[in-house]
C-alpha positions in Angstrom: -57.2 13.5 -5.9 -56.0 10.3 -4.0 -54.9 9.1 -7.5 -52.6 12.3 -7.6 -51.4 11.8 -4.3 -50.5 8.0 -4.4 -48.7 9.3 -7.4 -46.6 12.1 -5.7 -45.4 9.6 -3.5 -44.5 7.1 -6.0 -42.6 9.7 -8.2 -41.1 11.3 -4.3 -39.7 7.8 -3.5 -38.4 6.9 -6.9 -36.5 10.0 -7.1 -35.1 8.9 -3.2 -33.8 5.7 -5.0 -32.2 6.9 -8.0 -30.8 9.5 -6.2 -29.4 6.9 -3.1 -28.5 4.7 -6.5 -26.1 7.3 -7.5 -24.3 7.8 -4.5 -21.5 5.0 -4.6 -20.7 4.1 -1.4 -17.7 1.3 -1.8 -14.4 1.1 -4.1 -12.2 -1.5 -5.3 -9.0 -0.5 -6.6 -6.9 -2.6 -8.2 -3.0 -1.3 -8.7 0.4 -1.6 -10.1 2.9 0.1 -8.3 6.8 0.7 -7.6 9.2 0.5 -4.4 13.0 -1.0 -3.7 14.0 -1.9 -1.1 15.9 0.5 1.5 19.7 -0.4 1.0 21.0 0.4 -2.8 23.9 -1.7 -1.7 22.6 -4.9 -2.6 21.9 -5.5 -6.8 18.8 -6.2 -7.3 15.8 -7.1 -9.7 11.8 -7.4 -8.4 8.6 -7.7 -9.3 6.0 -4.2 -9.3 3.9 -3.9 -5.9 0.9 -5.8 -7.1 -1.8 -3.7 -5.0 -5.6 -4.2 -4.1 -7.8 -2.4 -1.7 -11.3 -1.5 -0.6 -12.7 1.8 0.4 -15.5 2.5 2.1 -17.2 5.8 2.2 -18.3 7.7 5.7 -20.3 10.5 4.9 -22.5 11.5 2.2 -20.9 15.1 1.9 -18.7 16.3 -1.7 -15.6 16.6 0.8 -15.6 12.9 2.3 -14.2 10.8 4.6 -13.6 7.0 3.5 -11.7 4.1 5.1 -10.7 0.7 4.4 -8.6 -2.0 3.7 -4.8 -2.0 1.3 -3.0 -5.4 0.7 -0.3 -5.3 -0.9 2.8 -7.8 -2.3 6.3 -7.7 -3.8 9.3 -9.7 -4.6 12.8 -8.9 -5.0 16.2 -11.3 -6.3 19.0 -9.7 -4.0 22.6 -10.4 -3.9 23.5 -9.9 -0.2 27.5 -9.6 0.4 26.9 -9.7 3.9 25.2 -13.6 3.5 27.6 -15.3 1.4 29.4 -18.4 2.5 31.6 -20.6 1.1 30.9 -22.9 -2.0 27.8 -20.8 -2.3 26.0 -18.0 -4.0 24.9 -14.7 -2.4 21.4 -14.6 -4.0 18.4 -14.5 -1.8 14.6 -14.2 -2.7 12.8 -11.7 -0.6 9.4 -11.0 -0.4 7.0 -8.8 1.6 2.7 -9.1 1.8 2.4 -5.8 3.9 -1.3 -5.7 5.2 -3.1 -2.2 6.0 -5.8 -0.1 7.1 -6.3 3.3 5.8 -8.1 6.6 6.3 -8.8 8.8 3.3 -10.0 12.3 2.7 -11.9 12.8 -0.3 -12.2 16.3 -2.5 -13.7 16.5 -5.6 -13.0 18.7 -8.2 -15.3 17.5 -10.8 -17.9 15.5 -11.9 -15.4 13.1 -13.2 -12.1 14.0 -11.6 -11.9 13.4 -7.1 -8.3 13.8 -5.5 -7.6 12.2 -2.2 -5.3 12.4 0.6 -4.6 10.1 4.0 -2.7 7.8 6.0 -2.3 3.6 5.6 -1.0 1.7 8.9 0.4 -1.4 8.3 2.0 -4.8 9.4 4.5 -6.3 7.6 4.8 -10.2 6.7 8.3 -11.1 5.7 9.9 -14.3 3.8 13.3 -14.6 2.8 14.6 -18.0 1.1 18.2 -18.7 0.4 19.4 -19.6 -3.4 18.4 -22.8 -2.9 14.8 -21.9 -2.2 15.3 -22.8 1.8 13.5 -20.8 4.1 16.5 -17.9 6.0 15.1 -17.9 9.8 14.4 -14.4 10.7 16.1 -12.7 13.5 14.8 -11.4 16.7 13.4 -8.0 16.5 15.5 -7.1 19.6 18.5 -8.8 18.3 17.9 -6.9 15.0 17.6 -3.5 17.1 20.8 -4.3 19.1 22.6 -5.2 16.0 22.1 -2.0 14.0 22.2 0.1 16.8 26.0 -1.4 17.3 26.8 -0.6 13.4 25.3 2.7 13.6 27.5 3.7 16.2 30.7 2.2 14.8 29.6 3.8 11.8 28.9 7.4 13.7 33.1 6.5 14.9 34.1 6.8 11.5 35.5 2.8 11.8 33.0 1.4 9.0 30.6 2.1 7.1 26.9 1.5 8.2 25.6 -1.7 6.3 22.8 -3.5 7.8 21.7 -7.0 6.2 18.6 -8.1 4.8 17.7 -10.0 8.2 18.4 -7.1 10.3 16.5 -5.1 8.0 13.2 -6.9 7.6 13.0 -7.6 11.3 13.2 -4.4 12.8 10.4 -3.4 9.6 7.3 -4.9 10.8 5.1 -1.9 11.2 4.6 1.1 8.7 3.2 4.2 8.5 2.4 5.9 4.8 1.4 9.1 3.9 -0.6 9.4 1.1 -0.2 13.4 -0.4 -1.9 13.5 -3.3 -4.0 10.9 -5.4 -6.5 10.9 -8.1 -9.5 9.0 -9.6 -10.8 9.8 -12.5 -14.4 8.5 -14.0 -15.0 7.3 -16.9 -18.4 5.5 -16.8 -20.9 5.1 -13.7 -18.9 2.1 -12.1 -15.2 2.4 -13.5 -12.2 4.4 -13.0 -8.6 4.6 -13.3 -6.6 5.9 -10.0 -3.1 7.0 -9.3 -1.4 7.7 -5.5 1.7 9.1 -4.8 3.1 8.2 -1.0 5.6 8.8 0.8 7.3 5.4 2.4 6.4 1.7 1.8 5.2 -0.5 0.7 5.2 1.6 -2.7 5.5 5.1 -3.8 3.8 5.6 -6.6 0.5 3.5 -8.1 -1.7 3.1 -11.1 -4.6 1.1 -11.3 -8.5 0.4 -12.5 -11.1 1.6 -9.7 -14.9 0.1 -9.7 -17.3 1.7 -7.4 -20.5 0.2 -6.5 
């Protein structure tokens, strides 16, 4: 009899850790994705969003919550009219490393197949180099403001068109909010995935990547 019961408890707590084994509690995704940047103005060619992030899950429900942590990086070749000078080009290199946090909500259709939904907040890191690979001082978020609020206006007048440059841009573009719609992940072992995300703003709108959970 105490053979039996040492042996119910054995099998009760084995089948507690398989089962705790099988819930996967983290994700790391890694993504390619796609953005440009806001004015189609300016010719350009760039690099894909490379993309990596961590999620960690809340709850231990089929509809879950899970939040974590999105890095992402781009760069872009731009040709600037508003930046050229004379005896010069009008290329510049731009590139943004946008850092964020993000809340997701988790639905799952299947054993294989979840879809997501949520919200990234983010800051913003900034570089722009002229063509000679020298660093282009940023402006003044309040100058920035100032200035575009000026060409808005005179653009609202009808006396030109509105045409904010790269600096103005990128300063007054430190903070984000994206809205992530719809996403999926689909399973194809115990550990690996592949993912995609649509959003809605930057720093890219739509992603493709592997997913390992563990």
């Amino acid at each position: 009899m105490k053979n039996l019961k040492t042996l119910f408890i054995l099998l009760f707590f084995s089948y507690q850790f398989c089962n705790s084994q099988e819930l996967k509690l983290n994700k790391i995704n890694l993504n390619l994705g796609s953005s440009f940047f806001r004015n189609i103005h300016y010719t350009h060619t760039n690099t894909p969003v490379f993309i990596a992030s961590y999620d960690r899950r809340l709850n231990t429900d089929d509809v879950f919550f899970s939040a974590g942590l999105n890095i992402s990086h781009q760069q872009w070749l731009i040709n600037d009219p508003n930046q050229i000078a004379l005896s010069d080009t009008i290329d510049q290199f731009l590139n943004r490393t946008s850092l964020g946090l993000r809340l997701l909500l988790n639905y799952r259709t299947s054993k294989r197949l979840k879809l997501f939904s949520g919200i990234r907040a983010s800051y913003n890191i900034w570089g722009l180099l002229d063509n000679h690979k020298n660093k282009v001082e940023p402006l003044s978020p309040d100058v920035a403001a100032i200035r575009i609020g000026w060409r808005t206006l005179v653009s609202l007048l009808g006396a030109a068109d509105f045409d904010p440059n790269i600096r103005e841009q990128i300063a007054v573009n430190k903070f984000g909010l994206q809205v992530i719609p719809i996403a999926a992940n689909y399973a194809f072992s115990k550990n690996f995935g592949v993912n995609v995300e649509l959003a809605l703003f930057g720093p890219y709108y739509f992603s493709a990547g592997i997913s390992y959970d563990f």
